[in-house]
N, CA, C and O atoms as a GROMACS GRO file, in nm:
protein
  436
    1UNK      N    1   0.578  -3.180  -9.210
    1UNK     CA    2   0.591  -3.188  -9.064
    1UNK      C    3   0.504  -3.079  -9.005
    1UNK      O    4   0.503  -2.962  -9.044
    2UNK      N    5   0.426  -3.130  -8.901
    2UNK     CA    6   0.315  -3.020  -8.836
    2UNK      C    7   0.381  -2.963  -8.681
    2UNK      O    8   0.413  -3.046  -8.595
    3UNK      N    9   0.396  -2.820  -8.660
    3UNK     CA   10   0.432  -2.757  -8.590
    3UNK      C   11   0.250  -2.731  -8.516
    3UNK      O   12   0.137  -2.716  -8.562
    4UNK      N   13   0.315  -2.740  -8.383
    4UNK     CA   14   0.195  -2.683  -8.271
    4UNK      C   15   0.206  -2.624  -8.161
    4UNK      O   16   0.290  -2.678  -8.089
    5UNK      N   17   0.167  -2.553  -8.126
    5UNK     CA   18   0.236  -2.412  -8.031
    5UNK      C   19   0.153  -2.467  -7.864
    5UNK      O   20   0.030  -2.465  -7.858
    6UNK      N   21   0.240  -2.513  -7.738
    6UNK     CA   22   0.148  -2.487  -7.654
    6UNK      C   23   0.192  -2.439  -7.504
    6UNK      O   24   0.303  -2.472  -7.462
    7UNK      N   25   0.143  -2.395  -7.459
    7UNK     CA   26   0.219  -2.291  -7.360
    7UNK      C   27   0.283  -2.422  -7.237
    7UNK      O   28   0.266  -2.541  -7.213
    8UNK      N   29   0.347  -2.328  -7.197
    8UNK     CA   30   0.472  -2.414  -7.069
    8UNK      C   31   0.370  -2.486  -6.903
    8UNK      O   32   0.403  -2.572  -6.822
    9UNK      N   33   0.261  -2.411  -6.913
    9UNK     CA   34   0.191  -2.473  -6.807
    9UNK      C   35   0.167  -2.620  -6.831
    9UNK      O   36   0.186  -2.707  -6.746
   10UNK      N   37   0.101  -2.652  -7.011
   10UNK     CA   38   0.009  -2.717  -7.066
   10UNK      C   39   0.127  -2.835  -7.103
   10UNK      O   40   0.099  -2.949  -7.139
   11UNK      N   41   0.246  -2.788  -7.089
   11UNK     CA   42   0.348  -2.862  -7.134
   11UNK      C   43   0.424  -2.944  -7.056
   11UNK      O   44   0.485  -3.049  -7.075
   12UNK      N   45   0.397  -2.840  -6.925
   12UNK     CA   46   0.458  -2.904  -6.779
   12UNK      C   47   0.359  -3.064  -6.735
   12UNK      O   48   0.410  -3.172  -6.705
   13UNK      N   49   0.202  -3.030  -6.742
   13UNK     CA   50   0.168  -3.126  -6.690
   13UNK      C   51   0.126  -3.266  -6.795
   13UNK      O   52   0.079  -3.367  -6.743
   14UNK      N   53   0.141  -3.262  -6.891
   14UNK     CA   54   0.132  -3.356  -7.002
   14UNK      C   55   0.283  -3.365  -7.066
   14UNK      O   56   0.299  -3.357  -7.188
   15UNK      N   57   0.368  -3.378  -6.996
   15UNK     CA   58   0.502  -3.371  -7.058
   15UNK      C   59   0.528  -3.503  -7.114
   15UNK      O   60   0.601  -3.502  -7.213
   16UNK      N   61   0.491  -3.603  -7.079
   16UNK     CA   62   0.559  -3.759  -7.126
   16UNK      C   63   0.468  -3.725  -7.225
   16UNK      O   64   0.553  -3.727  -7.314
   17UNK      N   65   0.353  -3.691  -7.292
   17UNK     CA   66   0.248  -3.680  -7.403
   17UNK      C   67   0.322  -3.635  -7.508
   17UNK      O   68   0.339  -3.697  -7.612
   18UNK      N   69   0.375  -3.508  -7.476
   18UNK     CA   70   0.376  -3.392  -7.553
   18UNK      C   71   0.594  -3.437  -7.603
   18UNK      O   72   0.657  -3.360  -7.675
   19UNK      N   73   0.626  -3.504  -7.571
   19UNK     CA   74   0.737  -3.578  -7.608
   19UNK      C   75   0.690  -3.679  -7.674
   19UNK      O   76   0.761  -3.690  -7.774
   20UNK      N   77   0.596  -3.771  -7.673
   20UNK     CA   78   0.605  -3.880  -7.725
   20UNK      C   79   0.533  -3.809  -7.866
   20UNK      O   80   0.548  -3.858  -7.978
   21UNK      N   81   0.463  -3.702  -7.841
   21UNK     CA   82   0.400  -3.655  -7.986
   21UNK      C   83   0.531  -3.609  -8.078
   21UNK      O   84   0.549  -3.649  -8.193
   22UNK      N   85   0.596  -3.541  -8.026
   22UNK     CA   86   0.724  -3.512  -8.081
   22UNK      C   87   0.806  -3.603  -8.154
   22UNK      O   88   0.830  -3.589  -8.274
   23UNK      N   89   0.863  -3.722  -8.063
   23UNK     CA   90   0.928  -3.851  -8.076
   23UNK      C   91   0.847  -3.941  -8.214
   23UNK      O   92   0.903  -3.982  -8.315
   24UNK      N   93   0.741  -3.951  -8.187
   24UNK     CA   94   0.685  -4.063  -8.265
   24UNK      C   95   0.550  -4.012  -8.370
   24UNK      O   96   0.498  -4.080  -8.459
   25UNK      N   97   0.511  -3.859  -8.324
   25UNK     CA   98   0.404  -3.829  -8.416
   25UNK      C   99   0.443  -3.741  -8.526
   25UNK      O  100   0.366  -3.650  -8.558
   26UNK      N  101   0.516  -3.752  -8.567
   26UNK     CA  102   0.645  -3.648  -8.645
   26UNK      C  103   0.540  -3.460  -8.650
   26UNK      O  104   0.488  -3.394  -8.740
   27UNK      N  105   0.561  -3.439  -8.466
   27UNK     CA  106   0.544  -3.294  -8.448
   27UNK      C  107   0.634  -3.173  -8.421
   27UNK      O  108   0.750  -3.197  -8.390
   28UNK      N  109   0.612  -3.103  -8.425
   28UNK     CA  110   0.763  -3.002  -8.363
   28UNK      C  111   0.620  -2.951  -8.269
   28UNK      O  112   0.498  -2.958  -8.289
   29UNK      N  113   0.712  -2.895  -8.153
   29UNK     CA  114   0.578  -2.837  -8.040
   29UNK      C  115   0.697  -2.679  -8.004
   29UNK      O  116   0.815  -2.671  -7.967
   30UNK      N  117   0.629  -2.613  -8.026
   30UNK     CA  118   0.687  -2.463  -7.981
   30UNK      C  119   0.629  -2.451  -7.842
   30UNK      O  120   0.513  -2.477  -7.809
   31UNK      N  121   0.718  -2.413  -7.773
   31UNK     CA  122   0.668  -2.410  -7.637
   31UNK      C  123   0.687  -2.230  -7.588
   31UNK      O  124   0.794  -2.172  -7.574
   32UNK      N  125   0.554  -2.174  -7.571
   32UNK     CA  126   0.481  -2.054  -7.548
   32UNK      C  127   0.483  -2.032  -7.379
   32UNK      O  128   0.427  -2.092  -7.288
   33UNK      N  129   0.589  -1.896  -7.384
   33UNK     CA  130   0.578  -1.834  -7.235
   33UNK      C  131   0.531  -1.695  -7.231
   33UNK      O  132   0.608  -1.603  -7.258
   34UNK      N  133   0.389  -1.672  -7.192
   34UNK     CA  134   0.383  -1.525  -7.182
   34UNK      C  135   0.302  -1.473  -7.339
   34UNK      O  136   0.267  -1.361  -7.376
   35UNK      N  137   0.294  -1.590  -7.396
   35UNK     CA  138   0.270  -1.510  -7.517
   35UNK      C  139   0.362  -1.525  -7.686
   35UNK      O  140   0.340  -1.511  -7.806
   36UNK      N  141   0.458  -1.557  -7.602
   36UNK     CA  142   0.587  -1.582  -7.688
   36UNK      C  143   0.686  -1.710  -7.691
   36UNK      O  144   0.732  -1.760  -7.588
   37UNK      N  145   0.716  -1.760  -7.838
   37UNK     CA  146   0.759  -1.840  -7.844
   37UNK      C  147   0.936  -1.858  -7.781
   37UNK      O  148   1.037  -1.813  -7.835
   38UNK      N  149   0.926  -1.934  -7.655
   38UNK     CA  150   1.073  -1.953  -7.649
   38UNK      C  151   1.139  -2.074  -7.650
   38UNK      O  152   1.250  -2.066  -7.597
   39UNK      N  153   1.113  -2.173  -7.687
   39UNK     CA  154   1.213  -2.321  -7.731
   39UNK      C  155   1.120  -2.394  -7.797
   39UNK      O  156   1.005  -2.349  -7.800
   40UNK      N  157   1.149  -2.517  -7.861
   40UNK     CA  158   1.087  -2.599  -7.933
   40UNK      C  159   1.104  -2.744  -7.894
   40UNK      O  160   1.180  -2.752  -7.797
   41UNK      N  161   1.071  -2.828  -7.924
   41UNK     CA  162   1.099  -2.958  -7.856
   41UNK      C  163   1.084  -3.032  -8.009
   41UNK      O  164   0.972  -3.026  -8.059
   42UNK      N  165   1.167  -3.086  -8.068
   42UNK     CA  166   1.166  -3.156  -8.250
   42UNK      C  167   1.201  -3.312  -8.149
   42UNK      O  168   1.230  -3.341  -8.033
   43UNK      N  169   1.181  -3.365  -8.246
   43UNK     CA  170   1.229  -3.562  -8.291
   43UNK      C  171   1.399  -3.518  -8.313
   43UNK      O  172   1.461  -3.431  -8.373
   44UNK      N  173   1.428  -3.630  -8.229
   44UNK     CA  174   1.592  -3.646  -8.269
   44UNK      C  175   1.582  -3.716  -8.413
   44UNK      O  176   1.684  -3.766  -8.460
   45UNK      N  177   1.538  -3.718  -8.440
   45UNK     CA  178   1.538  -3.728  -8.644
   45UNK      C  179   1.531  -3.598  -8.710
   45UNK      O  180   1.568  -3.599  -8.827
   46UNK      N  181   1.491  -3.484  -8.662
   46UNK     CA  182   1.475  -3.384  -8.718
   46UNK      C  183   1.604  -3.285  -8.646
   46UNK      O  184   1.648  -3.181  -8.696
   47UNK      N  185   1.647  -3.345  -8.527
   47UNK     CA  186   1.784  -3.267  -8.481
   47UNK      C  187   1.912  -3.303  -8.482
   47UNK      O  188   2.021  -3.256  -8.452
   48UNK      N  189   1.817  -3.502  -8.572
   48UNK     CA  190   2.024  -3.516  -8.635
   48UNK      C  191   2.003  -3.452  -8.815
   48UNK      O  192   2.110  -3.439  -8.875
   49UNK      N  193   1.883  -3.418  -8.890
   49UNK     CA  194   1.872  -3.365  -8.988
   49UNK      C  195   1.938  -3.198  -8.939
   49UNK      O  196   2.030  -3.146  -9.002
   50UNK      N  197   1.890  -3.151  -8.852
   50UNK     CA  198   1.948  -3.004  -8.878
   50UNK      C  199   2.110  -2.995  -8.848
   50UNK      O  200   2.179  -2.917  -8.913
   51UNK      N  201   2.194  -3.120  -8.697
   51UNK     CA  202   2.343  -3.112  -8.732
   51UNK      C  203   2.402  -3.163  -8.838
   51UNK      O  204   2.520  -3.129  -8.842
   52UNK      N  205   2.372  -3.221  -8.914
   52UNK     CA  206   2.391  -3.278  -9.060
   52UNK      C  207   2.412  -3.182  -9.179
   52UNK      O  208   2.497  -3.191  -9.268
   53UNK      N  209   2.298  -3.071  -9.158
   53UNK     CA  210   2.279  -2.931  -9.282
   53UNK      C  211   2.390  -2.826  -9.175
   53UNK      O  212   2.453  -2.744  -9.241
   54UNK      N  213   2.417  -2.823  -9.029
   54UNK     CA  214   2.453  -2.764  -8.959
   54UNK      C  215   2.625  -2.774  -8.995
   54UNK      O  216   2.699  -2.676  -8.991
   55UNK      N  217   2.668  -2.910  -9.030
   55UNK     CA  218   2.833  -2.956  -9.071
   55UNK      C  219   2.824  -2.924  -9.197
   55UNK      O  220   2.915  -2.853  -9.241
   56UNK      N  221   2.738  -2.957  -9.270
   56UNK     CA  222   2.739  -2.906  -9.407
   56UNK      C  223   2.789  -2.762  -9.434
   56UNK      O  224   2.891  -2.727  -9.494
   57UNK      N  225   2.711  -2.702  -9.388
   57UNK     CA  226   2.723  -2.570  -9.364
   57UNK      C  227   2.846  -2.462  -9.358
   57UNK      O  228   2.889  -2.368  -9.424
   58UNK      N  229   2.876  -2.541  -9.230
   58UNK     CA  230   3.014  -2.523  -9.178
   58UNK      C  231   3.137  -2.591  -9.262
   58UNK      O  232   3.252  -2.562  -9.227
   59UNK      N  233   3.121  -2.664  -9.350
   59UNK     CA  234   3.190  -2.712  -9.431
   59UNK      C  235   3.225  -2.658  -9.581
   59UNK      O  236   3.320  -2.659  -9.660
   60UNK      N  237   3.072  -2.604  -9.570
   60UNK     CA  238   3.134  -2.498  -9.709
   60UNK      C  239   3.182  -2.346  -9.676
   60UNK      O  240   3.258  -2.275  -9.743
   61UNK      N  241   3.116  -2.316  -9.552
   61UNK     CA  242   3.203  -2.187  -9.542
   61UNK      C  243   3.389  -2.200  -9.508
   61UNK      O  244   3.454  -2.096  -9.505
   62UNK      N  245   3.448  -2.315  -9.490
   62UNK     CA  246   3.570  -2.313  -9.468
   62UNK      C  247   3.591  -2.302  -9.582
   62UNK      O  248   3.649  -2.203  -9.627
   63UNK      N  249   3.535  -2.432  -9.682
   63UNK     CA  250   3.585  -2.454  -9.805
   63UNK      C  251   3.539  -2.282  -9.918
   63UNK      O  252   3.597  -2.247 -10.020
   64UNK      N  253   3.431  -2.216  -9.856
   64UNK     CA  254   3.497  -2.055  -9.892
   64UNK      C  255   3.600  -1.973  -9.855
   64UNK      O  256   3.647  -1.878  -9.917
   65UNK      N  257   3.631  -2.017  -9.747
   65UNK     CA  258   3.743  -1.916  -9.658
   65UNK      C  259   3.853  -1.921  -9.689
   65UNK      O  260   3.922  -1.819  -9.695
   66UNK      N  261   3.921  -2.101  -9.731
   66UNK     CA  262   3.966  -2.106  -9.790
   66UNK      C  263   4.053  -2.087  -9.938
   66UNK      O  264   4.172  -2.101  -9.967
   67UNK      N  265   3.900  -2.039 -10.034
   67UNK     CA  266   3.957  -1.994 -10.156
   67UNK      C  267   3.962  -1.858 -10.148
   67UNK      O  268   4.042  -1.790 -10.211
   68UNK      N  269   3.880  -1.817 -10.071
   68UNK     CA  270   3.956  -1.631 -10.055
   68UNK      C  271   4.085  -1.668  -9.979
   68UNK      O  272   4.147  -1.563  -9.992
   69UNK      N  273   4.134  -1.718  -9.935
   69UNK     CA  274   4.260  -1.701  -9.901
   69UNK      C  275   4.380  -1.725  -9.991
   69UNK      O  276   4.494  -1.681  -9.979
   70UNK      N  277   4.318  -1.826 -10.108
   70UNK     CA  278   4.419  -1.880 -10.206
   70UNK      C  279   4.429  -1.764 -10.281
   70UNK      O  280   4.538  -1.715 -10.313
   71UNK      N  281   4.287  -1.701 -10.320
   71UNK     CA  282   4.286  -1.570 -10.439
   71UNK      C  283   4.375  -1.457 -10.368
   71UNK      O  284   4.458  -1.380 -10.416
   72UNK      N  285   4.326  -1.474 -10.232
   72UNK     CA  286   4.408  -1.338 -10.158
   72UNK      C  287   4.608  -1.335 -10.180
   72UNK      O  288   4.677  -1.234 -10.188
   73UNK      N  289   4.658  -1.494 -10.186
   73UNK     CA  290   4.761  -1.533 -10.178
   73UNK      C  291   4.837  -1.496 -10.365
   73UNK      O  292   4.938  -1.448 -10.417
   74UNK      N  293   4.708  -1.560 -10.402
   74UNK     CA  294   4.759  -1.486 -10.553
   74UNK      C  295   4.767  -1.382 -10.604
   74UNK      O  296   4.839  -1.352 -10.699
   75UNK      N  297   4.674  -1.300 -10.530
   75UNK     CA  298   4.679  -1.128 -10.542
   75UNK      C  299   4.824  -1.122 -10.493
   75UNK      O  300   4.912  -1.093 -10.574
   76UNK      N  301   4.850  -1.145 -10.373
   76UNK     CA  302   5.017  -1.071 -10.302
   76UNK      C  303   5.103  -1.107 -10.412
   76UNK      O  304   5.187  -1.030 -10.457
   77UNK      N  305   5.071  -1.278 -10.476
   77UNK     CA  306   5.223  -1.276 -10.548
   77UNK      C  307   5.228  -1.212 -10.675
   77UNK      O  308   5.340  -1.183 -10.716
   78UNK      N  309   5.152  -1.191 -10.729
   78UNK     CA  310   5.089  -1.125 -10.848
   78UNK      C  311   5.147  -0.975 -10.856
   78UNK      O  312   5.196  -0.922 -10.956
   79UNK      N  313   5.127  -0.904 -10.693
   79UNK     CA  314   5.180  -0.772 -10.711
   79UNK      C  315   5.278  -0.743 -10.717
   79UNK      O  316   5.324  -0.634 -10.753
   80UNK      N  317   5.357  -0.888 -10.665
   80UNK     CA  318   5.504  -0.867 -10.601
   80UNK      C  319   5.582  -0.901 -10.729
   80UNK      O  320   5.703  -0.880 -10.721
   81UNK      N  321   5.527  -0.958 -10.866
   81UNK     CA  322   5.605  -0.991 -10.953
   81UNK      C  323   5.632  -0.872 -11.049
   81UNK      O  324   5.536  -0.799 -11.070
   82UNK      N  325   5.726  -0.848 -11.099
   82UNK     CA  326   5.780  -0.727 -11.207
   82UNK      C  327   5.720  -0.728 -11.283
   82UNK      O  328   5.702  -0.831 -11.348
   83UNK      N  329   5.665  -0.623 -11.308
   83UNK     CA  330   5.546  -0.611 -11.409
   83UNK      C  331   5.644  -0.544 -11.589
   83UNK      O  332   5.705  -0.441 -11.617
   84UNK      N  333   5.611  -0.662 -11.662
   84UNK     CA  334   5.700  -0.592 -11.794
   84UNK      C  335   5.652  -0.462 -11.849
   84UNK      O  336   5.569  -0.398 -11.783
   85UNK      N  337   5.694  -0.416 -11.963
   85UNK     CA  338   5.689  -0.296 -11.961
   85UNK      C  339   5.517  -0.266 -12.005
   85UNK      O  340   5.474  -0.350 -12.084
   86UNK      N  341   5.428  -0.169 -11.968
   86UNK     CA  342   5.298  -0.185 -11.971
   86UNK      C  343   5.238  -0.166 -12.101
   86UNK      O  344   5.116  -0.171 -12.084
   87UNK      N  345   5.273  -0.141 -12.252
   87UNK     CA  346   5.281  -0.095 -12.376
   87UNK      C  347   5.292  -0.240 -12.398
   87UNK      O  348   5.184  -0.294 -12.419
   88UNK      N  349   5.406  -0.323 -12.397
   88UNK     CA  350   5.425  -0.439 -12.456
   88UNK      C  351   5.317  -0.560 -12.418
   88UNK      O  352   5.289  -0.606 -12.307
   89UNK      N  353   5.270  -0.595 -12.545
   89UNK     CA  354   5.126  -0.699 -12.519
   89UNK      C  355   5.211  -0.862 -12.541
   89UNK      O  356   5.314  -0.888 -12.603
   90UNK      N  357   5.123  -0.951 -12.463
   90UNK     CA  358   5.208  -1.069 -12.515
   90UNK      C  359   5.216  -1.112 -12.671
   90UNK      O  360   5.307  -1.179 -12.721
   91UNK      N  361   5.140  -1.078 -12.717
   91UNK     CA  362   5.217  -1.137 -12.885
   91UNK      C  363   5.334  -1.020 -12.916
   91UNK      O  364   5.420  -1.066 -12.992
   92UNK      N  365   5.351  -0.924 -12.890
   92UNK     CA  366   5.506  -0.895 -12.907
   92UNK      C  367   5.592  -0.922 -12.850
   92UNK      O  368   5.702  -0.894 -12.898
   93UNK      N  369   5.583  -1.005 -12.687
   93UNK     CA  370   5.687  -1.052 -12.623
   93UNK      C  371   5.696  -1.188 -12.714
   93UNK      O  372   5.804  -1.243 -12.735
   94UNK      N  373   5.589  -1.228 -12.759
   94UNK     CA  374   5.639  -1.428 -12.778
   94UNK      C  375   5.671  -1.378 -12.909
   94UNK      O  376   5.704  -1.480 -12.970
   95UNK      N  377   5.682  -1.268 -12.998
   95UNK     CA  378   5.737  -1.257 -13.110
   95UNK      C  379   5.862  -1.237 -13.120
   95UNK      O  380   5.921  -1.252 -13.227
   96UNK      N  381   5.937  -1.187 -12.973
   96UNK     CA  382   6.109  -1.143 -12.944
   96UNK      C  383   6.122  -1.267 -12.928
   96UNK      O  384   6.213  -1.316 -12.994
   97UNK      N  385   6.032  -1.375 -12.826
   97UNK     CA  386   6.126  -1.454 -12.783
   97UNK      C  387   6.152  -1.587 -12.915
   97UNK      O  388   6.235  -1.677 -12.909
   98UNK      N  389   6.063  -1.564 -13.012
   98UNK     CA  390   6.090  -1.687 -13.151
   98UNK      C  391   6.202  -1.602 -13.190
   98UNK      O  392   6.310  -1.661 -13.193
   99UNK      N  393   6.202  -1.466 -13.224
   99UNK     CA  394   6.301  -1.438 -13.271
   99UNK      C  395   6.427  -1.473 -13.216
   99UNK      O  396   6.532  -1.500 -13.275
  100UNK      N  397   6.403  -1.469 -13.104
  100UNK     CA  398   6.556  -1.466 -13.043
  100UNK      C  399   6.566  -1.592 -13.017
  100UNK      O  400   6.686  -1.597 -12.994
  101UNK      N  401   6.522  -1.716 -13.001
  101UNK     CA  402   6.527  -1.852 -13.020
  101UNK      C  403   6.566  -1.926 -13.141
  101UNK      O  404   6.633  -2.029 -13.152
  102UNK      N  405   6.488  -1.818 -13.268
  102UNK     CA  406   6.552  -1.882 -13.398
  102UNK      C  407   6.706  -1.838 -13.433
  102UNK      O  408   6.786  -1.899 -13.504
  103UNK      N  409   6.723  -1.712 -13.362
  103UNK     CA  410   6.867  -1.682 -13.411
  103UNK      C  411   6.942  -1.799 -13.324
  103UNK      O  412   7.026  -1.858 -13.392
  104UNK      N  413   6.930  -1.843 -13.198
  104UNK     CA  414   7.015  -1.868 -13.144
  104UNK      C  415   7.010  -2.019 -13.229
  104UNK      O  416   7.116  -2.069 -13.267
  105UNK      N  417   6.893  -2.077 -13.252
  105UNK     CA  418   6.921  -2.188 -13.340
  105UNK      C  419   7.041  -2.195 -13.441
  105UNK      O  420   7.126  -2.283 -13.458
  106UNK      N  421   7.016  -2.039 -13.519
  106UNK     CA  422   7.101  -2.068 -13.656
  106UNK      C  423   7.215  -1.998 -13.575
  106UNK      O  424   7.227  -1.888 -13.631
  107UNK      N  425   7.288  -2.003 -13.494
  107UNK     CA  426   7.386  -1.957 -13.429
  107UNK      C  427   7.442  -1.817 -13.463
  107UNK      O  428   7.561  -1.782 -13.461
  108UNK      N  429   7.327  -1.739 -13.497
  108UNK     CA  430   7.341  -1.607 -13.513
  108UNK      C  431   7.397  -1.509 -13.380
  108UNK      O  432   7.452  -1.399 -13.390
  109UNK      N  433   7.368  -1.573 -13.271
  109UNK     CA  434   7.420  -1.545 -13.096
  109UNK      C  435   7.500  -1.594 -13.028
  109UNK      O  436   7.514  -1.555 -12.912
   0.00000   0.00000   0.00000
């Protein structure tokens, strides 16, 4: 896609031109005040392409905001749960709890 820069005088009096170049000549026209670029004039093909990447967009930053909020939610419950004793690793807890499952089998409890 070819971008072309032309100032607001040049734009004012060739305006049905300088749209239809836009519309149908697949141009973007930057429109120059003073020196400096201040608006652009694109093809509504190129400004339903940018609200398209624009929802996109906005669609994954929820769907981020979202999982920091789930991680954030699992942090709180995480802190809030009793922490066993900090020495004991899980293969010595799941080693009490066979033990103490097999006794209760053989009705040692």
């Amino acid at each position: 896609m070819e971008t072309q820069s032309v100032t607001l005088t040049e734009f004012k009096q060739n305006l049905g031109e300088w749209v239809n170049r836009a519309a149908y000549g697949n141009l973007r026209i930057e429109l120059v005040s003073r020196g400096k670029v201040k608006a652009a004039l694109i093809s509504l093909e190129d400004l339903r392409r940018l609200e398209a990447l624009e929802q996109a967009y906005n669609q994954r930053e929820l769907y981020v905001q979202q999982q920091h909020a789930a991680l954030e939610e699992m942090r709180i419950l995480r802190e809030r749960m009793p922490m066993a004793d900090a020495e004991t690793d899980s293969v010595t807890i799941l080693a009490e709890l066979r033990e103490e499952r097999t006794d209760e089998l053989l009705g040692l409890r």
